[in-house]
VMD Tcl script that builds the backbone (N, CA, C; Angstrom):
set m [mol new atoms 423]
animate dup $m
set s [atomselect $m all]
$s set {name element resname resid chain x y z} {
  {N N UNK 1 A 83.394 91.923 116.651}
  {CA C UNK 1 A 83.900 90.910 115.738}
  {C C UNK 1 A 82.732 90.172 115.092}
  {N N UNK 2 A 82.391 89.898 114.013}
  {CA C UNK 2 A 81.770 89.078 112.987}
  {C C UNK 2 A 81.828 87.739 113.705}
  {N N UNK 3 A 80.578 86.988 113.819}
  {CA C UNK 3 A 80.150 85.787 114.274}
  {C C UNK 3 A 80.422 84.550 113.339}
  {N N UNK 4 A 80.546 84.757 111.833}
  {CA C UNK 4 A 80.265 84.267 111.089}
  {C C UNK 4 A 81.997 83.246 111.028}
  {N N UNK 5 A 82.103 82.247 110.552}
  {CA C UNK 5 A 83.361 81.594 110.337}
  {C C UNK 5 A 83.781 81.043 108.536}
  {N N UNK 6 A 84.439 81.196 108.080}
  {CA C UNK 6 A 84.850 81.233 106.623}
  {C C UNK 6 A 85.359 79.506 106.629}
  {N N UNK 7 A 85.141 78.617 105.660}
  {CA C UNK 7 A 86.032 77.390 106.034}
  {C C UNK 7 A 87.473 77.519 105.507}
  {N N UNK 8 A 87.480 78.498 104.404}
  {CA C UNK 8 A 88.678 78.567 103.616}
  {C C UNK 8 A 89.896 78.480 104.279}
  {N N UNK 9 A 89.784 78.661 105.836}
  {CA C UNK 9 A 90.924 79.261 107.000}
  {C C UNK 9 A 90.856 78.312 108.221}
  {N N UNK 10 A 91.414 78.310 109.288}
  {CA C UNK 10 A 90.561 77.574 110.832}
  {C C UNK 10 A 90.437 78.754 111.160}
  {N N UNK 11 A 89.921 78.608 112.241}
  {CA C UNK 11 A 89.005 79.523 112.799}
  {C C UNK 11 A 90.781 80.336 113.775}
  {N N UNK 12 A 91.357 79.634 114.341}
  {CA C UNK 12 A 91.998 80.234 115.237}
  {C C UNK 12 A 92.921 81.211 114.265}
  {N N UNK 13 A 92.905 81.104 112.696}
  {CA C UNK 13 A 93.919 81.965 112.214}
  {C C UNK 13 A 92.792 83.318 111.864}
  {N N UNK 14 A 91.375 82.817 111.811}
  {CA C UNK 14 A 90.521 84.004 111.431}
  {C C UNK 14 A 90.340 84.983 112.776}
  {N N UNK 15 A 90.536 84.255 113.805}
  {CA C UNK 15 A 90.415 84.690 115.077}
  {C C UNK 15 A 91.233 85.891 115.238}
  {N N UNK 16 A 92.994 85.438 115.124}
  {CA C UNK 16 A 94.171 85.922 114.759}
  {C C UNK 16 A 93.689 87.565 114.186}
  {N N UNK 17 A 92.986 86.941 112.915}
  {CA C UNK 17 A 93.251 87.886 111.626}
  {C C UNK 17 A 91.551 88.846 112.286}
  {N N UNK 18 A 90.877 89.077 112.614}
  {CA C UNK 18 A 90.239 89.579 113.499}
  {C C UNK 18 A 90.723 90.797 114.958}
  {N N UNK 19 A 91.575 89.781 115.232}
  {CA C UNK 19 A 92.168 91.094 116.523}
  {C C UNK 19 A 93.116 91.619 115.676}
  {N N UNK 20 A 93.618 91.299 114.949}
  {CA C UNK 20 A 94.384 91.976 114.318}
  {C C UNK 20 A 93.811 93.463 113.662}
  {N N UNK 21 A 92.879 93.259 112.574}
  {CA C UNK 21 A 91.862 94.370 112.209}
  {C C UNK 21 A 91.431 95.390 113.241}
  {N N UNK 22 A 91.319 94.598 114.321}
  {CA C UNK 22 A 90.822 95.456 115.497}
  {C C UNK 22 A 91.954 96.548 115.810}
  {N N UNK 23 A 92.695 95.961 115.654}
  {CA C UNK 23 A 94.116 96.471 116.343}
  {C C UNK 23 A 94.375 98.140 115.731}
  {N N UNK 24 A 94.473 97.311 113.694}
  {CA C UNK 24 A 94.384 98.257 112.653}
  {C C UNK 24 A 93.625 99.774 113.233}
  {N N UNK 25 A 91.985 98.857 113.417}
  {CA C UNK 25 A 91.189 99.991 112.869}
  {C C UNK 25 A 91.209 100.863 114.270}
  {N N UNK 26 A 92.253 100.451 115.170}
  {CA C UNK 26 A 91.695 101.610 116.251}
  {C C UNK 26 A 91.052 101.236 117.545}
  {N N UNK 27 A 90.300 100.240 117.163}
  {CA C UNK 27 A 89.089 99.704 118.571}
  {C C UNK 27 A 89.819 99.041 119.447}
  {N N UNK 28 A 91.007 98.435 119.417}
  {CA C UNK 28 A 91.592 97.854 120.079}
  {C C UNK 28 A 93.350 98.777 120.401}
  {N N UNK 29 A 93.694 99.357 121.233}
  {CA C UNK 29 A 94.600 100.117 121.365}
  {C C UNK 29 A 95.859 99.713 122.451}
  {N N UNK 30 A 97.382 100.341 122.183}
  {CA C UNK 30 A 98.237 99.727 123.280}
  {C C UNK 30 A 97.926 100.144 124.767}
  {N N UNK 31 A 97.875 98.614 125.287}
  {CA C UNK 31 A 97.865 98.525 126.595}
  {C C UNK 31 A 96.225 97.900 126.649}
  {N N UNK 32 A 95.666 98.109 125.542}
  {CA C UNK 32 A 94.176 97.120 126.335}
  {C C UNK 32 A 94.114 96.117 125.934}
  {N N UNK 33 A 93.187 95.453 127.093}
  {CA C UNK 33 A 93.613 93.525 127.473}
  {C C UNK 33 A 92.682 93.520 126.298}
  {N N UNK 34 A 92.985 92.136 125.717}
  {CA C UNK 34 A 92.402 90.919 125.111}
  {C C UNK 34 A 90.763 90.641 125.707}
  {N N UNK 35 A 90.174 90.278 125.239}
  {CA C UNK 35 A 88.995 89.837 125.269}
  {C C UNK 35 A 89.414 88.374 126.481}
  {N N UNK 36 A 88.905 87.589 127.471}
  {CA C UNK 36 A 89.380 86.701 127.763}
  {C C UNK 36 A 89.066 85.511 127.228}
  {N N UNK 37 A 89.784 84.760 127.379}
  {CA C UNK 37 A 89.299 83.297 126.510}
  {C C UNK 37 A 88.308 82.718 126.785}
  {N N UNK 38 A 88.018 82.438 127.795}
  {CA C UNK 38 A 86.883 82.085 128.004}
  {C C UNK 38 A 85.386 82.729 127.229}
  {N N UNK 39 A 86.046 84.263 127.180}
  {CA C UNK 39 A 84.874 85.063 127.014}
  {C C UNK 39 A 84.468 84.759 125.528}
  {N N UNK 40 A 85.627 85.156 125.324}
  {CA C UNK 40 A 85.539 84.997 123.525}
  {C C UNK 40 A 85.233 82.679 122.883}
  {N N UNK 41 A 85.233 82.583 123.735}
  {CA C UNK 41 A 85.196 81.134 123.449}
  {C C UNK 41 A 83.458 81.001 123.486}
  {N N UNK 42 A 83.270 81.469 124.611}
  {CA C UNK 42 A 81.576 81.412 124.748}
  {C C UNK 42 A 80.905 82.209 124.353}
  {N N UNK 43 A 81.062 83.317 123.503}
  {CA C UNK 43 A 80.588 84.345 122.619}
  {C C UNK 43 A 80.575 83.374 121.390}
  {N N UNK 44 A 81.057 82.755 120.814}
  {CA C UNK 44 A 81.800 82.519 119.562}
  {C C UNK 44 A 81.445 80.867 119.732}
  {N N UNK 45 A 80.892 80.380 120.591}
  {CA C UNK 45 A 81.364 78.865 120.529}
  {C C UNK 45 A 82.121 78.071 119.577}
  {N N UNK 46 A 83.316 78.254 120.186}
  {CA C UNK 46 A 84.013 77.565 119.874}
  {C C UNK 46 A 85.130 76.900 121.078}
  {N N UNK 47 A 86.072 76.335 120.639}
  {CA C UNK 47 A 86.551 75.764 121.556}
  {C C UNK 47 A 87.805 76.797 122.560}
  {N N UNK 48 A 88.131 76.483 123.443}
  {CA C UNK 48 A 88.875 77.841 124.265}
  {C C UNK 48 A 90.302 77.361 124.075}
  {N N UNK 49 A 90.783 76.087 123.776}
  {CA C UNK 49 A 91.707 76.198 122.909}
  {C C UNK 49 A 92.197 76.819 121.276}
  {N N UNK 50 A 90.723 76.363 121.008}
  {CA C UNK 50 A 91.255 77.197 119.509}
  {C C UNK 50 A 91.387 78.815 119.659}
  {N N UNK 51 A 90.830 79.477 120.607}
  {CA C UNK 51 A 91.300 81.187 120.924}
  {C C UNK 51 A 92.235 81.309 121.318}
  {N N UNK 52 A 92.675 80.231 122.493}
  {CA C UNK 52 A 94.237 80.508 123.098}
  {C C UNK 52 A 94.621 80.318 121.815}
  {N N UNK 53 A 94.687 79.385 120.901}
  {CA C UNK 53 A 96.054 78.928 119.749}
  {C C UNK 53 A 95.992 80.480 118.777}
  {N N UNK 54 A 94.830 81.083 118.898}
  {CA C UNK 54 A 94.873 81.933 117.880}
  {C C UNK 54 A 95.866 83.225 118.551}
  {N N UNK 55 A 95.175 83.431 119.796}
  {CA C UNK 55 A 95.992 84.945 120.652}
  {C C UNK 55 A 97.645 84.117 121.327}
  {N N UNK 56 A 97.769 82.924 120.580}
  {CA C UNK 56 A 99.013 82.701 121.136}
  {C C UNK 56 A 99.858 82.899 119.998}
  {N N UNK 57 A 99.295 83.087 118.768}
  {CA C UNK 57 A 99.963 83.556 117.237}
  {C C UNK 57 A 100.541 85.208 117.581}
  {N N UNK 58 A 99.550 85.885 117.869}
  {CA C UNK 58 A 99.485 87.017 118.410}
  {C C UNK 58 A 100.881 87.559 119.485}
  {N N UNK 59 A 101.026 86.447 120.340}
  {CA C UNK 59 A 102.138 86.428 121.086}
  {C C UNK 59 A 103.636 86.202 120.584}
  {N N UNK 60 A 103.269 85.477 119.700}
  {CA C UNK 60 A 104.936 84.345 119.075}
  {C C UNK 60 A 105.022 86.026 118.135}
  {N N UNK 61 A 104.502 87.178 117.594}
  {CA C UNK 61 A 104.430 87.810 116.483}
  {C C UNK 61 A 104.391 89.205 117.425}
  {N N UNK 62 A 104.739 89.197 118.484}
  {CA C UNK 62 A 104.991 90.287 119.398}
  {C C UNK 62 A 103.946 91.166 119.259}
  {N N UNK 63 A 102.802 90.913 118.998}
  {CA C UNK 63 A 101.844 92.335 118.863}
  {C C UNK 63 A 100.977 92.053 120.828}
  {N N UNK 64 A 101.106 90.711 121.519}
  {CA C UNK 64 A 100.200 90.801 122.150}
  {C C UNK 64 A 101.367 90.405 123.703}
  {N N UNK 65 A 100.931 90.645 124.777}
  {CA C UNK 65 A 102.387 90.040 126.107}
  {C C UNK 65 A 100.990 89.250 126.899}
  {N N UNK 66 A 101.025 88.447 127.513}
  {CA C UNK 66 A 100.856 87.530 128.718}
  {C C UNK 66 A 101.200 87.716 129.973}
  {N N UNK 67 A 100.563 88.838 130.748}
  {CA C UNK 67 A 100.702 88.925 131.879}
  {C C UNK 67 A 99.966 88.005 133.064}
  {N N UNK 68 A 100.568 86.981 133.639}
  {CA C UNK 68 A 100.028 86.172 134.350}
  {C C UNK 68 A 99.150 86.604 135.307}
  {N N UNK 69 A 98.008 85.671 135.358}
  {CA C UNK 69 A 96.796 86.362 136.558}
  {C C UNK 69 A 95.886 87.401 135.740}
  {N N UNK 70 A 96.421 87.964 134.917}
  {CA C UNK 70 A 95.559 89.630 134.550}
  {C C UNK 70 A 94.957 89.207 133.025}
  {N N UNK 71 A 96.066 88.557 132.169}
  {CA C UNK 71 A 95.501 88.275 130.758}
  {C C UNK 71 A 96.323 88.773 130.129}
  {N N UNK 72 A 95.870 88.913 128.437}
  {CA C UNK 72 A 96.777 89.371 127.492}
  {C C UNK 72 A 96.235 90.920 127.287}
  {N N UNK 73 A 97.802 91.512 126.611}
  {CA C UNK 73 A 97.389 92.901 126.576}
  {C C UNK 73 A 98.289 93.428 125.516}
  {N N UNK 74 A 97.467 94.729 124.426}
  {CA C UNK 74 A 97.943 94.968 123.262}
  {C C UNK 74 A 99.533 95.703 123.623}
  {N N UNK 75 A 100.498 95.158 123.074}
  {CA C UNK 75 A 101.905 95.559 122.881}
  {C C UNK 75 A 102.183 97.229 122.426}
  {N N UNK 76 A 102.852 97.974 123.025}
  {CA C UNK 76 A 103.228 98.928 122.294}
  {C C UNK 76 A 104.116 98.934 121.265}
  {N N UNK 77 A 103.679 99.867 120.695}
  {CA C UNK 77 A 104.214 99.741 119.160}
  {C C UNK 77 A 103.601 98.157 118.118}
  {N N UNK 78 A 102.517 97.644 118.777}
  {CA C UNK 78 A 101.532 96.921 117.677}
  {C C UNK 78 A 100.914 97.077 116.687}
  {N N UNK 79 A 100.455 98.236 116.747}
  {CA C UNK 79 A 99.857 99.107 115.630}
  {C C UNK 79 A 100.972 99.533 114.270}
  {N N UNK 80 A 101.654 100.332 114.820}
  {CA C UNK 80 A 103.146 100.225 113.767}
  {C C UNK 80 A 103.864 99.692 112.984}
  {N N UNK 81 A 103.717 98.069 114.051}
  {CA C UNK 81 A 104.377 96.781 113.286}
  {C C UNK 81 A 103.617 95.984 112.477}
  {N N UNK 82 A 102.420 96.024 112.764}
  {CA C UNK 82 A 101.538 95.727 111.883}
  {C C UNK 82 A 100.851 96.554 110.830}
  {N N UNK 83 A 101.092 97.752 110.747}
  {CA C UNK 83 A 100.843 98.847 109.988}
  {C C UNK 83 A 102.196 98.173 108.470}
  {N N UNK 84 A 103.484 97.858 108.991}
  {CA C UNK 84 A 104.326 97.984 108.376}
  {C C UNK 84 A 104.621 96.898 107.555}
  {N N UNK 85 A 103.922 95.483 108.321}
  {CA C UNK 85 A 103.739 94.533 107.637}
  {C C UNK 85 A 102.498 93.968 106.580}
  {N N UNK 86 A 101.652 94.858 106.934}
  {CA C UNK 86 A 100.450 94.491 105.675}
  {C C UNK 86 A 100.506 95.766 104.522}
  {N N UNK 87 A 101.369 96.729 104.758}
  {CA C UNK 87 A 101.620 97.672 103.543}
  {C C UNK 87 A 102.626 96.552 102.624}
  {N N UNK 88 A 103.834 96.025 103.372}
  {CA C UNK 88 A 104.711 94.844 102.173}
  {C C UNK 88 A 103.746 93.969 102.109}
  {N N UNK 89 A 103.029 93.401 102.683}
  {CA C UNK 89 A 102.032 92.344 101.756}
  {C C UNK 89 A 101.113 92.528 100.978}
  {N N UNK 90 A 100.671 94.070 100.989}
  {CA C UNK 90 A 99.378 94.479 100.216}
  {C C UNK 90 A 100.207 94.929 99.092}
  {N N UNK 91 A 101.644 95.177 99.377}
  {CA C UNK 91 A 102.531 95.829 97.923}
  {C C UNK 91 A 103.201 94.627 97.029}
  {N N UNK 92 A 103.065 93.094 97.877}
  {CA C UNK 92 A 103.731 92.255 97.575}
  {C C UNK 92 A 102.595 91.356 96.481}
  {N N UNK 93 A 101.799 91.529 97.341}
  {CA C UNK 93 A 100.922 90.349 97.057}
  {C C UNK 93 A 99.177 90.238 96.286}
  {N N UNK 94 A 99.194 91.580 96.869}
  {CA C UNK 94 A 97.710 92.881 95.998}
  {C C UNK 94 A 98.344 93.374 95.010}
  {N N UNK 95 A 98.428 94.213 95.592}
  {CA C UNK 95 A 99.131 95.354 94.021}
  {C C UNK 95 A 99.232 94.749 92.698}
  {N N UNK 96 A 99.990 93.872 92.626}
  {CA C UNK 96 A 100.690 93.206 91.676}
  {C C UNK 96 A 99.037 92.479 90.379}
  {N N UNK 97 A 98.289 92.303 91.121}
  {CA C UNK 97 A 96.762 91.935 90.828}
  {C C UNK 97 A 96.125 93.621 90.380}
  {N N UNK 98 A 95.907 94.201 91.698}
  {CA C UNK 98 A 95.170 95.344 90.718}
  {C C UNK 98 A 96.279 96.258 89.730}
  {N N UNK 99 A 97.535 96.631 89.939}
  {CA C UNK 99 A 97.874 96.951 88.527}
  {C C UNK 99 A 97.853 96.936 87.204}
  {N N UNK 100 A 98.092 94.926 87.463}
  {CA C UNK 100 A 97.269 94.483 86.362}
  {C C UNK 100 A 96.005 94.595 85.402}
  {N N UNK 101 A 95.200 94.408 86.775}
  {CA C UNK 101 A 93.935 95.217 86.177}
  {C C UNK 101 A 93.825 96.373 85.662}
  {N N UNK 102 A 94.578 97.175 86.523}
  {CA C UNK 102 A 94.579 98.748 85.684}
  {C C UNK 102 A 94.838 99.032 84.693}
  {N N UNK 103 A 96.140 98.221 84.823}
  {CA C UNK 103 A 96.554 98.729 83.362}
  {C C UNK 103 A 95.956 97.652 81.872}
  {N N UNK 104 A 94.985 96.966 82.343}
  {CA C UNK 104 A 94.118 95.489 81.294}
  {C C UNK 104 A 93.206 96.605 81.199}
  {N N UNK 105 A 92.777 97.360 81.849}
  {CA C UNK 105 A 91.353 98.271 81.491}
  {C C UNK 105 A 91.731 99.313 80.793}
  {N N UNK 106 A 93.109 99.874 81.157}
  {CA C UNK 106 A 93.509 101.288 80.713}
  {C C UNK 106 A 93.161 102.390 81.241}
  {N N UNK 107 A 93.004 102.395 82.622}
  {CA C UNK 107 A 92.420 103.588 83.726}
  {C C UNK 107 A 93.618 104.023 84.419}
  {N N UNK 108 A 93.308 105.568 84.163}
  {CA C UNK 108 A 93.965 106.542 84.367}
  {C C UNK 108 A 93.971 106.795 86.136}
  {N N UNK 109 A 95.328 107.380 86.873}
  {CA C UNK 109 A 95.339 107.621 88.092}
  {C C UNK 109 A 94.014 108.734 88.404}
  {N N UNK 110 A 93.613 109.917 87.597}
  {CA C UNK 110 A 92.795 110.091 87.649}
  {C C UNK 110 A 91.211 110.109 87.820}
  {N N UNK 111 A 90.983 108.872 86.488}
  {CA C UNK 111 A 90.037 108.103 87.043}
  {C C UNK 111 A 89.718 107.284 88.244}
  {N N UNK 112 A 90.587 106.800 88.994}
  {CA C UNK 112 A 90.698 106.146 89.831}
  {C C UNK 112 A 90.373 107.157 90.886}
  {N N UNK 113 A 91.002 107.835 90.845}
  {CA C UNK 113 A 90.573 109.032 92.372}
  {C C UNK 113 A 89.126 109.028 91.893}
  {N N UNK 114 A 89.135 109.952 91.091}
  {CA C UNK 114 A 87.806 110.732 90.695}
  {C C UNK 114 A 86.485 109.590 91.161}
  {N N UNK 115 A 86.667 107.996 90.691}
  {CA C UNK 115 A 85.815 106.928 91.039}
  {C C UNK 115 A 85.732 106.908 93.060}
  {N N UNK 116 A 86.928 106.923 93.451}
  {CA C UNK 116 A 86.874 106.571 94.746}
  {C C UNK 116 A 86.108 107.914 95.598}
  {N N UNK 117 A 86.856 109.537 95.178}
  {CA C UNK 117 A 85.951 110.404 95.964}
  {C C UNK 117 A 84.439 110.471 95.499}
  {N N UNK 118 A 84.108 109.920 94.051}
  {CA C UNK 118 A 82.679 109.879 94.061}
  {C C UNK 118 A 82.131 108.486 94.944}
  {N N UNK 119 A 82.626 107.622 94.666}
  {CA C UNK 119 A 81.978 106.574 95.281}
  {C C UNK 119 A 81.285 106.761 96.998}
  {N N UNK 120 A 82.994 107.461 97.780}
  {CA C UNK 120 A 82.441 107.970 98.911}
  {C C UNK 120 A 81.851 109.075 99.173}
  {N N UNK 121 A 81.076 109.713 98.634}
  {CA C UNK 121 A 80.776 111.073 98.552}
  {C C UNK 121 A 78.952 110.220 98.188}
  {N N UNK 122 A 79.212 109.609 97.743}
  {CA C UNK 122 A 77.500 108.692 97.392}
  {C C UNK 122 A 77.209 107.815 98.435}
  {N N UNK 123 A 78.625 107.361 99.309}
  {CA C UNK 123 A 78.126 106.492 100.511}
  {C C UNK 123 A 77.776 107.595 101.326}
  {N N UNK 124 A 78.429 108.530 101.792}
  {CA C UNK 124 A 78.029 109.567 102.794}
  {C C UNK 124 A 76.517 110.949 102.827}
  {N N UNK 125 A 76.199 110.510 101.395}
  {CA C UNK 125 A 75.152 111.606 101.154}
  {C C UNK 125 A 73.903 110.270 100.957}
  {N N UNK 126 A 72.647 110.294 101.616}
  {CA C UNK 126 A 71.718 109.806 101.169}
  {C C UNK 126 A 71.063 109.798 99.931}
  {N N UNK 127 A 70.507 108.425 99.066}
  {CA C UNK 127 A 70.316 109.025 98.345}
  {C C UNK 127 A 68.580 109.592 98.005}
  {N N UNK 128 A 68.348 110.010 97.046}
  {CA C UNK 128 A 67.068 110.965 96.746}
  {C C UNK 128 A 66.186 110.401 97.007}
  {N N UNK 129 A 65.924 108.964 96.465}
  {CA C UNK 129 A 64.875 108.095 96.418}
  {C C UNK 129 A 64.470 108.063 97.787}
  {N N UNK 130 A 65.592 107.633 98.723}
  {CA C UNK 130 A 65.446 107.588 100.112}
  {C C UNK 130 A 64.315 108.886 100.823}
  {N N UNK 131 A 65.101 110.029 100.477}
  {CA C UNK 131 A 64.702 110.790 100.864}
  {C C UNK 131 A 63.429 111.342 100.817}
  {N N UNK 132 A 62.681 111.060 99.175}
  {CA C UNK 132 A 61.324 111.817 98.964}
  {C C UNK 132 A 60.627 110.777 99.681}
  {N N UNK 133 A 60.640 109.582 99.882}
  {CA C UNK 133 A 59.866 108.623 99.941}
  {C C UNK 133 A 60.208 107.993 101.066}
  {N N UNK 134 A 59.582 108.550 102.410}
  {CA C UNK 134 A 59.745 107.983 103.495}
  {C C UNK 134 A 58.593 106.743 103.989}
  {N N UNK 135 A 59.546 105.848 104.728}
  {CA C UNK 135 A 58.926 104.806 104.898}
  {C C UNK 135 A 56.904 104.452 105.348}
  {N N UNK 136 A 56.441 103.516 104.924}
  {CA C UNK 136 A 55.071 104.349 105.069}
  {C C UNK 136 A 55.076 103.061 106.226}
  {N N UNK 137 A 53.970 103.203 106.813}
  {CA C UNK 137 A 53.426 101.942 107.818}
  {C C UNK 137 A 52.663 101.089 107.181}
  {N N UNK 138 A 52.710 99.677 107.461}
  {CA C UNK 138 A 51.575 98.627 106.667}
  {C C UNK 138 A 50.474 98.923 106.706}
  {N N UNK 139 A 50.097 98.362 105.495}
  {CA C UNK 139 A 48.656 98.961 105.248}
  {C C UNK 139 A 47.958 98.379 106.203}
  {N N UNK 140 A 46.640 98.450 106.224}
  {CA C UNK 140 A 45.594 97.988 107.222}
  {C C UNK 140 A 45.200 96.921 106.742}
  {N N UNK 141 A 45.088 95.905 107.540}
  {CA C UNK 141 A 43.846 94.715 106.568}
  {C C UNK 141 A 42.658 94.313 106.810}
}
mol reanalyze $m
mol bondsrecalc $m
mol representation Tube
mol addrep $m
């Protein structure tokens, strides 16, 4: 998780929105515990209430259960439900923005692929410059 804190938000909803991503991208899977509060409080200094308030969002929103003594632990079927709820918000609440754009520029579905497999196809291949010109050691003084 990113150390860094945004003010735009409190921290316990960035916290939230953090395990959540985790959840997304995989690193965090059903049935594994939560980070503990404490832990994540003193990693993060911050306060160990504001983590409980955040993984207690987590709870009220069924992605996370509270097993007493042991800690919290990812819900089955978390991934799913949250899979299902940021596709209607990214269709509700995104989209509606870059369409716009798309269609203010006049770019073709085509273009759009064609931009995205080049784009990643340039993140995954080094580029040339890199390559002829390997790093030298400081000069001597």
């Amino acid at each position: 998780m990113d150390r860094e804190w945004n003010d735009s938000q409190p921290i316990y909803r960035q916290l939230r929105d953090r395990v959540v991503a985790m959840i997304l991208d995989g690193v965090l899977k059903e049935g594994d515990p939560l980070p503990s509060v404490r832990n994540v409080a003193a990693e993060y200094r911050v306060n160990p209430l504001t983590v409980l308030k955040g993984y207690q969002q987590l709870v009220d929103e069924g992605l996370v259960e509270s097993r007493r003594g042991l800690g919290m632990f990812i819900n089955g079927g978390a991934r799913s439900l949250l899979l299902q709820g940021e596709r209607q918000k990214f269709l509700g609440e995104e989209w509606p923005r870059i369409h716009a754009t798309i269609q203010r520029l006049g770019l073709k579905a085509e273009e759009l692929l064609n931009g995205a497999s080049s784009r990643s196809s340039a993140d995954a291949a080094p580029s040339k410059s890199t390559e002829s010109n390997p790093p030298r050691d400081k000069e001597k003084r």
